[in-house]
C-alpha positions, 0 to 999 in steps of 0.5 A, a space after each residue: 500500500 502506497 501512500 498516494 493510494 490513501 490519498 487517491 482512495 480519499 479524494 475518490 470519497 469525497 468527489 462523490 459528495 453532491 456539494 458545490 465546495 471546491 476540494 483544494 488539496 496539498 499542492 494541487 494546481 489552482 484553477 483561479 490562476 494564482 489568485 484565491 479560489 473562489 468561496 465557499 471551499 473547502 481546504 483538505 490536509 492530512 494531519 498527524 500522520 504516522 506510518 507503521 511496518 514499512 516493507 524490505 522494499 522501503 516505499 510501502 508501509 503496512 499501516 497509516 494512522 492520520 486525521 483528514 483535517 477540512 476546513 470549510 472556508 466561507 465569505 466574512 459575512 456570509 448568510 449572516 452567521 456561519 450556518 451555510 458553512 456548518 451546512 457544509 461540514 454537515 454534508 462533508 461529515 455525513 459521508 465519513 461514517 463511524 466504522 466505514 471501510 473505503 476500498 483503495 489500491 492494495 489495502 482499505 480505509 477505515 473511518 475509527 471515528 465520527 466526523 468532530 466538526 469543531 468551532 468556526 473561527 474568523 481568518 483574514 477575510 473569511 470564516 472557517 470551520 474545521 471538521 477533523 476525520 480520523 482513519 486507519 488505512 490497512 494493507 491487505 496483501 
């Protein structure tokens, strides 16, 4: 199991969300030609990962603990309040069920916990709301 592969088996997840959010991930190309993207989004990182029984061939491990960190990311002001962007995270952590086993290449993702949407909070110019997912991605050859 190659790390790419949790991360691919994770985007696949989340692209069959039905939301109009844009998923920015680590690295990926913006499509707004180097200005901001356009609000509402939502910002994707794997956090605190930690990678256990790594092969004789050196770029496999046998298993990842980590938390999907998203943060939903709306204008300052917007709908009066944060409720657009708590109804973002809604959706987002309705898709990340308890005990869920997500199919990737060589292996499997299991969802260890429920979603934890956590207090917005104000960035520069806009309001933000995290939703942190934990997981345990297994080999399974």
């Amino acid at each position: 199991m190659k790390t790419k592969d949790i991360r691919n088996g994770l985007k696949a997840h989340l692209a069959d969300l039905d939301t109009r959010l844009t998923f920015i991930w680590p690295n990926a190309k913006n499509k707004n030609a180097g200005r901001a993207p356009v609000k509402p989004y939502a910002e994707v990182r794997i956090v605190n990962a930690r990678q256990m029984g790594g092969t004789l061939k050196g770029n496999e491990h046998h298993i990842e603990e980590a938390t999907l960190s998203i943060q939903v990311v709306i204008a300052e002001g917007a709908d009066e309040g944060e409720d657009s962007a708590l109804d973002y995270a809604d959706d987002i952590a309705a898709v990340f069920l308890e005990g869920e086993r997500i199919s990737i290449t060589n292996g499997e993702i299991e969802i260890l916990a429920r979603p934890d949407i956590r207090d917005g909070f104000q960035g520069d110019t806009d309001w933000r709301v995290p939703i942190l997912i934990p997981y345990r991605a297994r080999a399974t050859t």
